[in-house]
BALOBA-1460 file (C-alpha; in Angstrom, 3 decimals):
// residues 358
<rec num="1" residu="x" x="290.730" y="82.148" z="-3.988"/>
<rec num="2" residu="x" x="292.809" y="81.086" z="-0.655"/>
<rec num="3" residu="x" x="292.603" y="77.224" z="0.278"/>
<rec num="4" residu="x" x="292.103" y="76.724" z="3.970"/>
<rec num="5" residu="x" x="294.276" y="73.959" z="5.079"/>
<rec num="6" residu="x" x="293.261" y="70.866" z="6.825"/>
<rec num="7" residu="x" x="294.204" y="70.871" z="10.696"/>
<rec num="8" residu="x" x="294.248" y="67.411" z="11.826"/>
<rec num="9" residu="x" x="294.099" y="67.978" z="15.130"/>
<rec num="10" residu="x" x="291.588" y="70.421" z="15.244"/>
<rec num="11" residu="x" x="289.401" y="67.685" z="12.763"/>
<rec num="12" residu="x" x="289.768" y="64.987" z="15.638"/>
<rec num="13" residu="x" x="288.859" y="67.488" z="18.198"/>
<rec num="14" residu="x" x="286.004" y="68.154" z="17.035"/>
<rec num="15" residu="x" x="285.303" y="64.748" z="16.024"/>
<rec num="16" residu="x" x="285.741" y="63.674" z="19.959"/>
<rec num="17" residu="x" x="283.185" y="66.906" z="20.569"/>
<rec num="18" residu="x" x="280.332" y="65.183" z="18.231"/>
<rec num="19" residu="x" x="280.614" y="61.664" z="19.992"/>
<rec num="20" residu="x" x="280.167" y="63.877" z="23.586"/>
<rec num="21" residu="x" x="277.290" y="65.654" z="22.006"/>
<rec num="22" residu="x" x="275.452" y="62.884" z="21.038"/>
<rec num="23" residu="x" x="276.185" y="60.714" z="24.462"/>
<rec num="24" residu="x" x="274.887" y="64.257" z="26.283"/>
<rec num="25" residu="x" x="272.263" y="64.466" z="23.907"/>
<rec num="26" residu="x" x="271.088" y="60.859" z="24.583"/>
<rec num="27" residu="x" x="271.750" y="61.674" z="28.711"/>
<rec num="28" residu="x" x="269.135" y="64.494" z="28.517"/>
<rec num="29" residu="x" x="266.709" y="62.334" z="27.050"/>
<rec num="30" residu="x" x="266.681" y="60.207" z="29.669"/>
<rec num="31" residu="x" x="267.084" y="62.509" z="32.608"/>
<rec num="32" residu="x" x="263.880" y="63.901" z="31.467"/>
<rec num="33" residu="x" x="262.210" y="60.637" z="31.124"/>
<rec num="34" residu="x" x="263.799" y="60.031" z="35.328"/>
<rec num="35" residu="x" x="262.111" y="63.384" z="36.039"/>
<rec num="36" residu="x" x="259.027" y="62.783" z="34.296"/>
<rec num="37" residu="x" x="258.404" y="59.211" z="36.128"/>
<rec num="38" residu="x" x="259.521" y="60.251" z="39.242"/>
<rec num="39" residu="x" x="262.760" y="57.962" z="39.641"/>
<rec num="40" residu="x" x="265.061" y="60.162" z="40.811"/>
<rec num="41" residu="x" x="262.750" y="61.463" z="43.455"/>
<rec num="42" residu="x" x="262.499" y="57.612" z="44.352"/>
<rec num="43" residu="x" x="265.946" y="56.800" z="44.254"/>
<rec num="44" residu="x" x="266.716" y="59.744" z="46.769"/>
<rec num="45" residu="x" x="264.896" y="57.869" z="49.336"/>
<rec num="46" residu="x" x="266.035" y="54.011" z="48.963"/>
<rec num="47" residu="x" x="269.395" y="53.235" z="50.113"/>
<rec num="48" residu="x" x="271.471" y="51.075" z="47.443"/>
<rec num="49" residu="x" x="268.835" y="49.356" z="46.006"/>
<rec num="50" residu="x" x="268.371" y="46.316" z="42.884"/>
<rec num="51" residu="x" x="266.322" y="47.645" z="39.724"/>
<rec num="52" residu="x" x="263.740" y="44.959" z="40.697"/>
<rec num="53" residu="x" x="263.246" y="46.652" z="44.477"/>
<rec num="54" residu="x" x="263.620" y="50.774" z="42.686"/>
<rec num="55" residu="x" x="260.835" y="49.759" z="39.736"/>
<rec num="56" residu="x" x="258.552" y="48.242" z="42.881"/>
<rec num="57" residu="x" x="259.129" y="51.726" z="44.855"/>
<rec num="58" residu="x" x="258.452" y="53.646" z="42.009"/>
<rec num="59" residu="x" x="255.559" y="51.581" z="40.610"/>
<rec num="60" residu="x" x="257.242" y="51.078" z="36.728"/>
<rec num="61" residu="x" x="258.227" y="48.158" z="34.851"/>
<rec num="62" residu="x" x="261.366" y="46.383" z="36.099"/>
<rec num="63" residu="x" x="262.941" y="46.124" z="32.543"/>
<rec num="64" residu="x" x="262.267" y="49.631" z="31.367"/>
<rec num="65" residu="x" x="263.833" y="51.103" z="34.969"/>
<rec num="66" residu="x" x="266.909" y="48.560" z="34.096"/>
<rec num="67" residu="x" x="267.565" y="49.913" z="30.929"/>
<rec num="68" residu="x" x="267.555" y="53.653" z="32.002"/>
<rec num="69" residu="x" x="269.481" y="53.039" z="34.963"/>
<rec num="70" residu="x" x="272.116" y="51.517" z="32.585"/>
<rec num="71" residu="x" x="272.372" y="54.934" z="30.681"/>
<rec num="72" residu="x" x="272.564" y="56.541" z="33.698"/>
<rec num="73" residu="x" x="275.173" y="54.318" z="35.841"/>
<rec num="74" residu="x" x="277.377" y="55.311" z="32.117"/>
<rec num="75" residu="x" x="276.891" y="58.523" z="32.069"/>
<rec num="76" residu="x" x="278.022" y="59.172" z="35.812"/>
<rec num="77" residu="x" x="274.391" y="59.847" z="37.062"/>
<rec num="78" residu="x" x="274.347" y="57.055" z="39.157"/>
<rec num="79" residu="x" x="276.901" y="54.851" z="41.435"/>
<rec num="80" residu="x" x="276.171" y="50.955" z="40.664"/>
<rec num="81" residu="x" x="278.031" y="48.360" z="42.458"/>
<rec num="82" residu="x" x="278.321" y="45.025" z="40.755"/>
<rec num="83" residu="x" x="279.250" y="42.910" z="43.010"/>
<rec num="84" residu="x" x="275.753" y="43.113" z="44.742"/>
<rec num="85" residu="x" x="273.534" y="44.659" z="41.902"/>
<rec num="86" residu="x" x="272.466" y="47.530" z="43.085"/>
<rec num="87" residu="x" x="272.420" y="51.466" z="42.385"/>
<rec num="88" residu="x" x="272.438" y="54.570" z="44.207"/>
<rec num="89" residu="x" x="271.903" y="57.945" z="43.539"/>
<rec num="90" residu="x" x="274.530" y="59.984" z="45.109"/>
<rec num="91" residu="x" x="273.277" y="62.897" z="46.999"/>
<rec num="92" residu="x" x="275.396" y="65.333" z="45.084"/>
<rec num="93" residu="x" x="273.608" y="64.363" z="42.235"/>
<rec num="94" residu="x" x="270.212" y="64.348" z="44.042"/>
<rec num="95" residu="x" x="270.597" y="67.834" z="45.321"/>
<rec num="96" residu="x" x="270.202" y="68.905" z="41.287"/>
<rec num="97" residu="x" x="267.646" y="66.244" z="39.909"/>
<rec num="98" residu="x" x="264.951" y="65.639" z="42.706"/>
<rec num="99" residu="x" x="262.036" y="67.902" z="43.260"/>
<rec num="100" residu="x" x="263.016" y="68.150" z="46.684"/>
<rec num="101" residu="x" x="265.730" y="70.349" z="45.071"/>
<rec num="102" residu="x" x="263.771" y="72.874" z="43.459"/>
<rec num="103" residu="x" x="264.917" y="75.725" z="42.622"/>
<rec num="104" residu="x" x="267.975" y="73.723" z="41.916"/>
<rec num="105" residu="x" x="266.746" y="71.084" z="40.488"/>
<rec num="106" residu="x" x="268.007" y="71.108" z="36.235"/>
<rec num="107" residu="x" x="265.821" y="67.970" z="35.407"/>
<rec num="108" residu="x" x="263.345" y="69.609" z="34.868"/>
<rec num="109" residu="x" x="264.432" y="72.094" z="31.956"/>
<rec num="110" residu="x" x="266.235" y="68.437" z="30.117"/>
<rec num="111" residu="x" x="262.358" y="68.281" z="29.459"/>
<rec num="112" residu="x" x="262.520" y="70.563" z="26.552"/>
<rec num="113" residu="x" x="265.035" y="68.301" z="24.439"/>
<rec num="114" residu="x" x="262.008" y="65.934" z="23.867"/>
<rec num="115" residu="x" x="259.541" y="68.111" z="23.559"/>
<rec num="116" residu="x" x="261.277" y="70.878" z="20.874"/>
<rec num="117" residu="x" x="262.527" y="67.165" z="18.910"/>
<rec num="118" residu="x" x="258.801" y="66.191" z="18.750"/>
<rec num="119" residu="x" x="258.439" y="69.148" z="16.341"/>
<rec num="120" residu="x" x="261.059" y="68.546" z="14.396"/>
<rec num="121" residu="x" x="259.238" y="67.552" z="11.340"/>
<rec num="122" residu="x" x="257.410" y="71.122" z="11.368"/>
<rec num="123" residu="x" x="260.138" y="73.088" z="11.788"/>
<rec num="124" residu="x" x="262.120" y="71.433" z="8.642"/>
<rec num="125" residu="x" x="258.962" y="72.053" z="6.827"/>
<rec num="126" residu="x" x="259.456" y="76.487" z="7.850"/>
<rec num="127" residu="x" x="263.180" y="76.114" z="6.685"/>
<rec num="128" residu="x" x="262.274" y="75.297" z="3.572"/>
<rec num="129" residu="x" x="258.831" y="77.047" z="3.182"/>
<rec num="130" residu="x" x="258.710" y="80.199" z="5.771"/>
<rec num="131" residu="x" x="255.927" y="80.500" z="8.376"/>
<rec num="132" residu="x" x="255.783" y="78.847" z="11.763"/>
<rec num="133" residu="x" x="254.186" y="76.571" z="13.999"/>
<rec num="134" residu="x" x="251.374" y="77.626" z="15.966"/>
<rec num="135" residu="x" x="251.691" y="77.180" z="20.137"/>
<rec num="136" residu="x" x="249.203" y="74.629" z="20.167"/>
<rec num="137" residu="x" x="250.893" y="72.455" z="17.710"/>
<rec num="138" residu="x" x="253.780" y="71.982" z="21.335"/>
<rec num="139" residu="x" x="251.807" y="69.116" z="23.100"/>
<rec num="140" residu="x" x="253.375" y="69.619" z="26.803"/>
<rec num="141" residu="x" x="254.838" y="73.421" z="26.283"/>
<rec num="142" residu="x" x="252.699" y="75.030" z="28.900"/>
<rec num="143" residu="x" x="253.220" y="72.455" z="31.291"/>
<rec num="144" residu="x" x="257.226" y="72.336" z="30.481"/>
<rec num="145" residu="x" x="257.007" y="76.165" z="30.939"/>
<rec num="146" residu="x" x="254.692" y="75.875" z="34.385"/>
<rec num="147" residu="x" x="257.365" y="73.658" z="35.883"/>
<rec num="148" residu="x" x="259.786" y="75.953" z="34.540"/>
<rec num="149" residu="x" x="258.856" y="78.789" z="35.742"/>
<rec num="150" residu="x" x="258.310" y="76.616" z="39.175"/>
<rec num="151" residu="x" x="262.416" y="76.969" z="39.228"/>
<rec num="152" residu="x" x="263.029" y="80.039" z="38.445"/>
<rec num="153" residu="x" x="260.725" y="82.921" z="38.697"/>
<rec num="154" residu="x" x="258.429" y="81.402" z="41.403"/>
<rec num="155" residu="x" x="260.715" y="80.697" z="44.133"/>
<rec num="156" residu="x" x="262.127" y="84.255" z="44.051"/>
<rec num="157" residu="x" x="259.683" y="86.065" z="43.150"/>
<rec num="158" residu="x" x="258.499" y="87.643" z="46.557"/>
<rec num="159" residu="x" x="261.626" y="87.602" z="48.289"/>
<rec num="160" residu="x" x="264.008" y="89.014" z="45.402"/>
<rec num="161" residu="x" x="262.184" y="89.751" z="41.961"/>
<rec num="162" residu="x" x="258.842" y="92.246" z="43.437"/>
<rec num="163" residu="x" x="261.999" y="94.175" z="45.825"/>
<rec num="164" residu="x" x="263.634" y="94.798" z="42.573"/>
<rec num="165" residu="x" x="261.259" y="97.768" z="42.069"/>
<rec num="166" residu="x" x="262.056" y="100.245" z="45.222"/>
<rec num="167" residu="x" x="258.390" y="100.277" z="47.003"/>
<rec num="168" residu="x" x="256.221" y="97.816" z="45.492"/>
<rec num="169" residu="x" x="256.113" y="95.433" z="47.811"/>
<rec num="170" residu="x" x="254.273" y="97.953" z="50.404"/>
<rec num="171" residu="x" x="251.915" y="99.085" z="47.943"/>
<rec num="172" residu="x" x="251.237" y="95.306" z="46.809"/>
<rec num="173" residu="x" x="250.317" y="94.986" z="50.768"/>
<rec num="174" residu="x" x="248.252" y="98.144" z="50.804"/>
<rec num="175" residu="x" x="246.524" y="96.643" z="47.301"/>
<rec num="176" residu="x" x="247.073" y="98.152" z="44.129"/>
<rec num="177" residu="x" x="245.763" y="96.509" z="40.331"/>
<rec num="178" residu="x" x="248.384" y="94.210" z="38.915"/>
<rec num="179" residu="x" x="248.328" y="92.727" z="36.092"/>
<rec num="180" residu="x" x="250.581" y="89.629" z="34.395"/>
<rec num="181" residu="x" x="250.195" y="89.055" z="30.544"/>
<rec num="182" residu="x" x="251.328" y="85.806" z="29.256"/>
<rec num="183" residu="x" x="250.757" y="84.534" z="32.492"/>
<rec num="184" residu="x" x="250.591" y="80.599" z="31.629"/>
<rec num="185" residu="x" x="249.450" y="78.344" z="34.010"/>
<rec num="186" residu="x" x="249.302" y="81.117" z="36.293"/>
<rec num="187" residu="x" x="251.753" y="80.063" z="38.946"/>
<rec num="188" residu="x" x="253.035" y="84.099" z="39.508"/>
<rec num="189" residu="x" x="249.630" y="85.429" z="39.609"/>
<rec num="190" residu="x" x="248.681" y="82.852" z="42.365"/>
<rec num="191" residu="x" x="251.569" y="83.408" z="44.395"/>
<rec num="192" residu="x" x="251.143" y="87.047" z="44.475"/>
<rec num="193" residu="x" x="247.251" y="86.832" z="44.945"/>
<rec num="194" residu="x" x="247.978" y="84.562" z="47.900"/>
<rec num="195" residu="x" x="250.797" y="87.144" z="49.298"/>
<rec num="196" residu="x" x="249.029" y="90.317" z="48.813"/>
<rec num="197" residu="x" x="245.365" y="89.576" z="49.524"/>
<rec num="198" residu="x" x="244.680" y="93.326" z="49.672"/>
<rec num="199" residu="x" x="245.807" y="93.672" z="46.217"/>
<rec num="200" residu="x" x="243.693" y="93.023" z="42.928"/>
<rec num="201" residu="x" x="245.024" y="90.195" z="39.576"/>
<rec num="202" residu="x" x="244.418" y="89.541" z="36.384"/>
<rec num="203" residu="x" x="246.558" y="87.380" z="34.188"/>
<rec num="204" residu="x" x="246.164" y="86.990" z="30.346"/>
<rec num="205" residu="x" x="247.290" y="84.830" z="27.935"/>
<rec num="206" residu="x" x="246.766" y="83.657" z="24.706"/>
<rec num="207" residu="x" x="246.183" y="80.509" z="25.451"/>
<rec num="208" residu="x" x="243.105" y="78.731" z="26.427"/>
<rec num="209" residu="x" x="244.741" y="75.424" z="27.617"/>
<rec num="210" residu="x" x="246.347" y="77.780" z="30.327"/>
<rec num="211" residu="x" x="243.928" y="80.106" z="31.623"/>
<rec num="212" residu="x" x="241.610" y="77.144" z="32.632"/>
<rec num="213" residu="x" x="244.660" y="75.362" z="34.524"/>
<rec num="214" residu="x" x="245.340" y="79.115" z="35.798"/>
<rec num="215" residu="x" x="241.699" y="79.342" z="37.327"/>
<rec num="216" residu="x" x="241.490" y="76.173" z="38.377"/>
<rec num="217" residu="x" x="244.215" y="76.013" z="40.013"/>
<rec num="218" residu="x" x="243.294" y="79.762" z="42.289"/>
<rec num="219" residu="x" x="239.723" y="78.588" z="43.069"/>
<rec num="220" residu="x" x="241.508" y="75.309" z="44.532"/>
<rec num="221" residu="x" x="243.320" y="77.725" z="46.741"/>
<rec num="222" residu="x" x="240.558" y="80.017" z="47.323"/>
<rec num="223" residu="x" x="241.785" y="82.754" z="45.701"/>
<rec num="224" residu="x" x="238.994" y="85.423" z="45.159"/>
<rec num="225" residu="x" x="241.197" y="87.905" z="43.972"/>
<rec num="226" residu="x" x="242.669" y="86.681" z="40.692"/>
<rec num="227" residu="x" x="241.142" y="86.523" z="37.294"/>
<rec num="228" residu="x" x="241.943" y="84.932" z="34.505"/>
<rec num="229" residu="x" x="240.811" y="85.765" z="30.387"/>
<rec num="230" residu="x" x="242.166" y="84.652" z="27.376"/>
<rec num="231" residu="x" x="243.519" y="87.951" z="25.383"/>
<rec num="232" residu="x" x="245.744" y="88.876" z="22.201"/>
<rec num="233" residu="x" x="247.724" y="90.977" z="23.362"/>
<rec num="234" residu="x" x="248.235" y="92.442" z="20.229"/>
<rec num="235" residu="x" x="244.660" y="93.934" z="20.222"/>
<rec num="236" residu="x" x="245.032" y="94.762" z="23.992"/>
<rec num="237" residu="x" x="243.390" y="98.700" z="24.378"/>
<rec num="238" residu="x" x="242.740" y="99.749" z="28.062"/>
<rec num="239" residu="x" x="243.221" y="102.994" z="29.247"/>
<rec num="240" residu="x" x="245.660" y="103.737" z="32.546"/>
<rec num="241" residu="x" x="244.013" y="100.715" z="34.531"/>
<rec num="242" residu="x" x="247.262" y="99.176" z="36.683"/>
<rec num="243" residu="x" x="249.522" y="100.005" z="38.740"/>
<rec num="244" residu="x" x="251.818" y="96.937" z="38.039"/>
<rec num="245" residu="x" x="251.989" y="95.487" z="34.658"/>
<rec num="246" residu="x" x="253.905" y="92.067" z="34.887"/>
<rec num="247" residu="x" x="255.631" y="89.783" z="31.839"/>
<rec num="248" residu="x" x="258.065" y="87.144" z="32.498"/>
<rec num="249" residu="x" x="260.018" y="85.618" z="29.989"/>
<rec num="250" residu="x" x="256.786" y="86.453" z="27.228"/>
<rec num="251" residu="x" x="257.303" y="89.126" z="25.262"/>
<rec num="252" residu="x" x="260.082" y="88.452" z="22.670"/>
<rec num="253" residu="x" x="257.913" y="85.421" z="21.412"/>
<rec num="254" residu="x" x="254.713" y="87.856" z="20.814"/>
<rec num="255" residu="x" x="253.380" y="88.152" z="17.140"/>
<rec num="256" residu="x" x="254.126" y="92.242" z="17.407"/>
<rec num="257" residu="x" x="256.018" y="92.755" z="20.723"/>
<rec num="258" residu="x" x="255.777" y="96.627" z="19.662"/>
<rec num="259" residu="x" x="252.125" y="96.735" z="19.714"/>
<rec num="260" residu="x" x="251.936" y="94.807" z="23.002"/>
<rec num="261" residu="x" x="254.282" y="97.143" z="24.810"/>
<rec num="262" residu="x" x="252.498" y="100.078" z="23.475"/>
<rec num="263" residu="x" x="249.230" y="98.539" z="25.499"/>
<rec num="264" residu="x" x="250.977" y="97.863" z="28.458"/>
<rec num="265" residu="x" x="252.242" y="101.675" z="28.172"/>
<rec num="266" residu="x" x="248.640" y="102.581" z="27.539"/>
<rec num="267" residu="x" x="247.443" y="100.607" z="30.199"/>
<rec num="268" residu="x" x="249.408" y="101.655" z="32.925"/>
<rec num="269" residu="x" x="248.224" y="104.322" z="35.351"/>
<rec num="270" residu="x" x="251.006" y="107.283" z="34.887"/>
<rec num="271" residu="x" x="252.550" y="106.457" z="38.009"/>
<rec num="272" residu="x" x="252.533" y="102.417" z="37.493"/>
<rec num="273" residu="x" x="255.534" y="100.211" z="36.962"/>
<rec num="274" residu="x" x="255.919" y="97.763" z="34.305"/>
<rec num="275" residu="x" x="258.017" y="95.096" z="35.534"/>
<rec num="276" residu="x" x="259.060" y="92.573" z="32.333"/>
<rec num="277" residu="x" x="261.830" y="89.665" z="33.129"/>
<rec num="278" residu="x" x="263.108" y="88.162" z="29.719"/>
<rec num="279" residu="x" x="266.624" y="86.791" z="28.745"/>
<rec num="280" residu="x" x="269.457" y="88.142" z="29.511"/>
<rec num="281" residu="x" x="271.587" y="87.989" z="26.108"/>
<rec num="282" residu="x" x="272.744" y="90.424" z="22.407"/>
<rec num="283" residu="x" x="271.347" y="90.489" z="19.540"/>
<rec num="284" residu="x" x="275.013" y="89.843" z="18.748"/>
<rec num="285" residu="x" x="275.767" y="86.434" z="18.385"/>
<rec num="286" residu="x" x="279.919" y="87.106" z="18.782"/>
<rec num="287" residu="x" x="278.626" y="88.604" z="22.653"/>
<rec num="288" residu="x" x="276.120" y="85.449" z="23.386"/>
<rec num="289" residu="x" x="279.778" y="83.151" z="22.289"/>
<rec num="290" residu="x" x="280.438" y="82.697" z="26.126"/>
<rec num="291" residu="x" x="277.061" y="82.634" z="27.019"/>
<rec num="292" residu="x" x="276.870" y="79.694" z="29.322"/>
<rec num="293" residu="x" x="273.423" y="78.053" z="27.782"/>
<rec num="294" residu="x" x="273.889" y="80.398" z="24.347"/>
<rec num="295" residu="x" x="273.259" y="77.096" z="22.431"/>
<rec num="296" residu="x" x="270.141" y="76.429" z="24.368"/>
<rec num="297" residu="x" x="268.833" y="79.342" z="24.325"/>
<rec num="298" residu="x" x="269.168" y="79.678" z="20.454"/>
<rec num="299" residu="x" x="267.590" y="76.446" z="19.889"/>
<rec num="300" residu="x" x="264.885" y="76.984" z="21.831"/>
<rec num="301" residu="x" x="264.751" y="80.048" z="19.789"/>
<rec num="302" residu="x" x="264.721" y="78.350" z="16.327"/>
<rec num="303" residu="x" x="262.197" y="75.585" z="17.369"/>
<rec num="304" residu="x" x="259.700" y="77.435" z="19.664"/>
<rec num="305" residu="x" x="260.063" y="81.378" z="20.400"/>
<rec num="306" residu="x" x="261.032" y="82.412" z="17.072"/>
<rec num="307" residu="x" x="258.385" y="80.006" z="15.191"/>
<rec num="308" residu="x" x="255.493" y="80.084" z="17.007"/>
<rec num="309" residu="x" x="255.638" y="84.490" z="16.720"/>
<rec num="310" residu="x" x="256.006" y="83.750" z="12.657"/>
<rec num="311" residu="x" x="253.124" y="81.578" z="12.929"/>
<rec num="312" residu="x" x="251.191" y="84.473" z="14.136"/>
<rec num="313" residu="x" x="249.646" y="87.189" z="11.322"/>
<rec num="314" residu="x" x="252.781" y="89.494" z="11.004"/>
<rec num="315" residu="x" x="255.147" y="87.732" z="13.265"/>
<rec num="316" residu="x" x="258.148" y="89.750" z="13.626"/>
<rec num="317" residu="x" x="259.987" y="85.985" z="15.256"/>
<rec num="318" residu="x" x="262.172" y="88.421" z="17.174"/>
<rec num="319" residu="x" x="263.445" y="84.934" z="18.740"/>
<rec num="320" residu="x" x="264.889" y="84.082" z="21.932"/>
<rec num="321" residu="x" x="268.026" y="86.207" z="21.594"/>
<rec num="322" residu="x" x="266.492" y="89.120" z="21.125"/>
<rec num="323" residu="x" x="268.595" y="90.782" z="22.911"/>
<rec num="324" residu="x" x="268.937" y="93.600" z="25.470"/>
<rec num="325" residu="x" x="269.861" y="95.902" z="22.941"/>
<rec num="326" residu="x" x="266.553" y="95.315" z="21.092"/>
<rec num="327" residu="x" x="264.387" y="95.383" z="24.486"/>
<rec num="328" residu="x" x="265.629" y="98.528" z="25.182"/>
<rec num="329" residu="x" x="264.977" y="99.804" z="22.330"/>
<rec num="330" residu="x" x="261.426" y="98.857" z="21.868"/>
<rec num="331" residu="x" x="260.854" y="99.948" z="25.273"/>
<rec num="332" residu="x" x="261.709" y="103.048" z="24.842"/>
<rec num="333" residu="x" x="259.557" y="103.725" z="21.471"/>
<rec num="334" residu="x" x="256.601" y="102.162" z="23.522"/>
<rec num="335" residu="x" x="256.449" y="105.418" z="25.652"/>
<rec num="336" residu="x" x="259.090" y="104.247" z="28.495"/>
<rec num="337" residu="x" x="261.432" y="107.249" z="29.470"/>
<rec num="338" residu="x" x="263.086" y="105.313" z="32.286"/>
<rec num="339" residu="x" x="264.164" y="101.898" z="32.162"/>
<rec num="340" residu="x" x="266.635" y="99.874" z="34.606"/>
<rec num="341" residu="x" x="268.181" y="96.538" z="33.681"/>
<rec num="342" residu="x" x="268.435" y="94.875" z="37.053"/>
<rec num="343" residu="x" x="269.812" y="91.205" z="37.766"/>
<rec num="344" residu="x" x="269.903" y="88.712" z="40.648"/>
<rec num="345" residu="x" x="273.314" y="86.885" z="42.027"/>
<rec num="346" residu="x" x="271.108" y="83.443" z="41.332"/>
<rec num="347" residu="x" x="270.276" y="84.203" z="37.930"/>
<rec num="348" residu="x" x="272.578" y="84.386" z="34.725"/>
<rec num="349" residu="x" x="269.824" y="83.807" z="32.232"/>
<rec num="350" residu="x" x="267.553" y="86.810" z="33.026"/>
<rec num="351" residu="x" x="267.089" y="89.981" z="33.145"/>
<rec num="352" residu="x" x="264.589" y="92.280" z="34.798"/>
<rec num="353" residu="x" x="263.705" y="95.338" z="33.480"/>
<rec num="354" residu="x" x="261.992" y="97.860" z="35.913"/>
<rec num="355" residu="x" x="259.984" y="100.503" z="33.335"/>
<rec num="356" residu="x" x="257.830" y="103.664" z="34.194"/>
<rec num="357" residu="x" x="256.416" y="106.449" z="31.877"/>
<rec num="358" residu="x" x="257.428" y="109.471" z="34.005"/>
């Protein structure tokens, strides 16, 4: 049997790697806490400012804003001068953390380092027993994933995701039957409903938590032409009903993502487009190596996609990483006989798949 030998230096690199994942680690903890309570928002509108005036703008308590504005004065967020006591958030940094920002703005995805930890517990107890954890078992998950998709999907969706499919948006304006399945909170739905009044929406999802915020959130804009239902997709039967069958980023964390494209095939009128962004990755791990969030994405993999599909009766926990390769495949066997992978300039993480039966 060979002996590997010891590299020094490569041990102490790495060693120096571990200390920077931990400070980073500990940094993304607490950019989502600044997100969460509003104090970078707060600090993009106060010139240089003591902790005492910034936790009286932002209505927190002094000592707590103190402490987090030491972790973030270390770890380069934020300029602090000493010799007067007070902080500032440059506006380099501002243009990526404030909500002002959006779709730029990265705080908001630090959120899921807290909330995937907070099911840590569950997720040792699958490595060493099998099974999953169910999606309502993830306390903030939908709203993580509302805000979420507030950055990415949302703000492109009319202007550079719809145009993806050569002629939809004129028969979205000349109303057509569109359909989004795990639509969440519903933010896509409502933007399209709102855009396309002539058109008709429905949005389904699994969970229940969601499709009341979903419908609560249209009849607050007065939007008559979306509905909402909670539906299993896996049991989904209709018969050539849309013309636009929608699914971003929610099919590779489906119990049976086979039997749910088979219903959207089913369901879609034989001239309809199925329209399905999901992440843009292998189901090779050597090709995801220089991936540039491959390590997010496989975590959140491992501690939500993967899992809460095993949870499910028959969970195939295809996982995050999926994989083109895989989506292409299943696409295919689900009745699609033309498929285009399409991506935007903006976006390294997705990709948007532009399906139709004939």
């Amino acid at each position: 049997m060979e002996t590997m030998q010891f590299n020094q230096t490569k041990a102490e690199k790495f060693a120096d790697s571990m200390i920077d994942i931990i400070n980073k680690g500990s940094l993304a903890l607490m950019t989502s806490i600044g997100h969460r309570v509003g104090l970078f928002d707060t600090l993009a509108k106060l010139p240089p400012s003591t902790s005492i005036d910034i936790a009286e703008a932002a209505d927190l308590n002094e000592r707590y804003v103190r402490e987090w504005l030491g972790a973030m004065v270390v770890g380069g967020f934020i300029d602090y001068d000493p010799a007067i006591l007070k902080y500032s958030l440059p506006p380099e940094h501002a243009a990526f953390l404030t909500r002002d920002a959006t779709p730029d703005n990265t705080a908001v995805f630090t959120q899921y380092i807290p909330l995937l930890g907070s099911i840590e517990d569950r997720i040792i107890n699958c490595f060493k027993n099998g099974g999953g954890v169910a999606y309502e078992e993830y306390g903030r998950f939908h709203q993580v994933m509302a805000e979420d998709s507030g950055q990415t999907v949302v703000p492109a969706l009319v202007d550079s995701i719809l145009p993806l499919a050569p002629g939809l948006i004129d028969d979205l304006k000349r109303g057509i039957n569109v359909l989004d399945i795990g639509c969440g909170s519903g933010r896509a739905i409502n933007l399209m409903a709102g855009s396309f009044p002539r058109s008709r929406f429905w949005g389904y999802d699994i969970s229940d938590d969601a499709i009341k915020n979903a419908g609560f959130q249209a009849k607050r804009e007065g939007l008559n032409n979306a509905r909402f239902e909670q539906v299993d997709m896996t049991t989904f039967d209709r018969d050539a009903e849309y013309d636009l069958i929608t699914a971003f980023d929610a099919i590779h964390d489906q119990a049976r993502p086979d039997l749910v494209l088979a219903g959207v095939a089913k369901a879609l009128k034989p001239d309809g487009t199925f329209l399905m962004q999901d992440i843009a990755g292998s189901k090779h791990v050597q090709k995801n190596i220089e991936h540039p969030i491959g390590p997010f994405l496989y975590t959140i993999s491992c501690l939500h996609c993967m899992s809460v599909s095993l949870a499910q009766k028959d969970g195939a926990g295809l996982g995050t990483m999926w994989g083109e390769e895989t989506a292409l495949e299943m696409l295919k066997e689900a009745g699609f006989s033309k498929t285009e992978v399409k991506r935007l300039s903006h976006d390294f993480q997705n990709n948007f798949y532009i399906n139709r039966k004939n």
